[in-house]
C-alpha positions in Angstrom: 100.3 257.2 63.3 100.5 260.7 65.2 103.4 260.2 66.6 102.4 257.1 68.7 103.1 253.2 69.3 99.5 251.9 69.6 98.8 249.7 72.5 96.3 246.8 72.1 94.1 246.3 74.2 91.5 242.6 74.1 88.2 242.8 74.1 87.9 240.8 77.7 90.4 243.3 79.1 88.4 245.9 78.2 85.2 244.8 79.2 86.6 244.0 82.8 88.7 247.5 82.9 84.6 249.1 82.3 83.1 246.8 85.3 81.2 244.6 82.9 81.1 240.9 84.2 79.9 238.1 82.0 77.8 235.5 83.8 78.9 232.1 82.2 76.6 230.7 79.5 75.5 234.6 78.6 77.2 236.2 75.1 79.9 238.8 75.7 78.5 240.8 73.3 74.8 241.1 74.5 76.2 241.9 78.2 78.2 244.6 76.6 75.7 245.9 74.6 73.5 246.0 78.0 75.7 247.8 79.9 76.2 250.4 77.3 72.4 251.1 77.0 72.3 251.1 80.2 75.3 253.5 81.4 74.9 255.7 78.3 72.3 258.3 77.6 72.9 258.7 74.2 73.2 255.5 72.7 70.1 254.0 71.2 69.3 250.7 69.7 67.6 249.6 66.9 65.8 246.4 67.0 64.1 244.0 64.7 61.0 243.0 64.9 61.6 240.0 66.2 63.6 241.6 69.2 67.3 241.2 68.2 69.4 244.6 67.9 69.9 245.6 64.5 73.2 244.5 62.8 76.1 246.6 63.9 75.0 248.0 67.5 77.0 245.2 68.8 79.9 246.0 67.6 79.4 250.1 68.0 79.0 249.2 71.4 82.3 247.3 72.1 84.1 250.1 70.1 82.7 252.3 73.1 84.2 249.2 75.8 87.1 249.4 74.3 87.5 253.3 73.8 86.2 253.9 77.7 89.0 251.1 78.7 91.4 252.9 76.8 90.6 256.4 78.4 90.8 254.5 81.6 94.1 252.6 81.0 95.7 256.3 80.1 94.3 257.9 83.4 95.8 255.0 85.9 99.0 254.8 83.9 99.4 258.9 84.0 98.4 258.9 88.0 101.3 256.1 88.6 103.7 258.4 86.4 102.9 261.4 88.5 
């Protein structure tokens, strides 16, 4: 598509190319969702009333990890290029 060979990219690999560290026994997902509300401005979360996020925030988040890891992977591959 566009002209391009995608290059994958996992979900771990992306989360340590953004600086996000997973203590053990903690869920990947709630760490990344974390650091997003935390390093973003204008993500907000919904939650239910019991306190969880609302059903898809998780997963909007990581599509963030994994763009920002992306963008990041580009930059360091075009500054070893130059």
């Amino acid at each position: 598509m566009f002209g391009h060979d995608p290059k994958y990219l996992a979900a771990t690999s992306a989360r340590k190319a953004c600086g996000i560290k997973v203590p053990r026994g903690q869920k990947a997902k709630a760490v990344s969702l974390q650091f997003v509300v935390d390093s973003v401005p204008g993500f907000d979360v919904q939650y239910t009333r019991h306190g969880n996020p609302k059903a898809g925030y998780a997963d909007r988040s990581d599509s963030y990890v994994i763009a920002k890891a992306g963008w990041v992977r580009e930059r360091e591959e075009a500054q070893i290029t130059d």
